[in-house]
N, C-alpha and C positions, 0 to 999 in steps of 0.2 A: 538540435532540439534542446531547448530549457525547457526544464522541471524545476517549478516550483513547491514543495511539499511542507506545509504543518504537518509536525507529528504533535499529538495530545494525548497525555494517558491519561485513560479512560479509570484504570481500578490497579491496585496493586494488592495481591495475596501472597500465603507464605510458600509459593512455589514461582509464581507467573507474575507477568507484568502485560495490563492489556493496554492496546495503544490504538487511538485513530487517526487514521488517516485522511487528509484531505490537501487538493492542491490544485495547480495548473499546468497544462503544456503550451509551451508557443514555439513556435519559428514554421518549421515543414506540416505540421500537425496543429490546429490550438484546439483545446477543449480542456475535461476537465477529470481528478481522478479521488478518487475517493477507496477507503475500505479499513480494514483492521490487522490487526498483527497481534499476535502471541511471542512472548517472549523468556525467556527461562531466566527467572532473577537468578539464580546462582552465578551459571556459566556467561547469559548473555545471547545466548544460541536463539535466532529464529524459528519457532515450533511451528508456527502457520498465520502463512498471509493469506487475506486474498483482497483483492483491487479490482475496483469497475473504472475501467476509462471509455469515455465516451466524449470522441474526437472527430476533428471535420479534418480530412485529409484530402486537398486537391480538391474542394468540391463535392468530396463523398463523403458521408457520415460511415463512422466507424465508431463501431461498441466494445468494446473485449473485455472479458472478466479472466483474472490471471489468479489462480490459487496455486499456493507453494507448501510443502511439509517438510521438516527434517525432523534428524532424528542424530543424536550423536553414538558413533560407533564406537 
């Protein structure tokens, strides 16, 4: 599978850094994915993504929305 992704940041504040997302898949999958990301200026740490791909697989349409959170221990 190739992914292709822009990342663009959106706003930068004095804690975060926001960033969008948007791109391609091709090979077994193609379609297309899009979303946002939180990012912690200091550390660098992913605070929260989340991503809608909306993909033709085999002839099926497929959607999936994938959200992530961390948190540093």
């Amino acid at each position: 599978m190739d992914m292709k992704m822009v990342y663009t940041v959106k706003s930068i504040d004095t804690d975060y850094v926001n960033v969008a997302v948007s791109g391609t898949i091709e090979l077994m999958a193609e379609g297309t994915i899009s979303g946002d990301i939180t990012i912690n200026k200091d550390t660098g740490n992913v605070l929260n993504s989340n991503l809608l791909m909306d993909m033709e697989v085999q002839g099926q349409q497929m959607n999936m929305e994938v959200s992530m959170s961390s948190k540093k221990l």
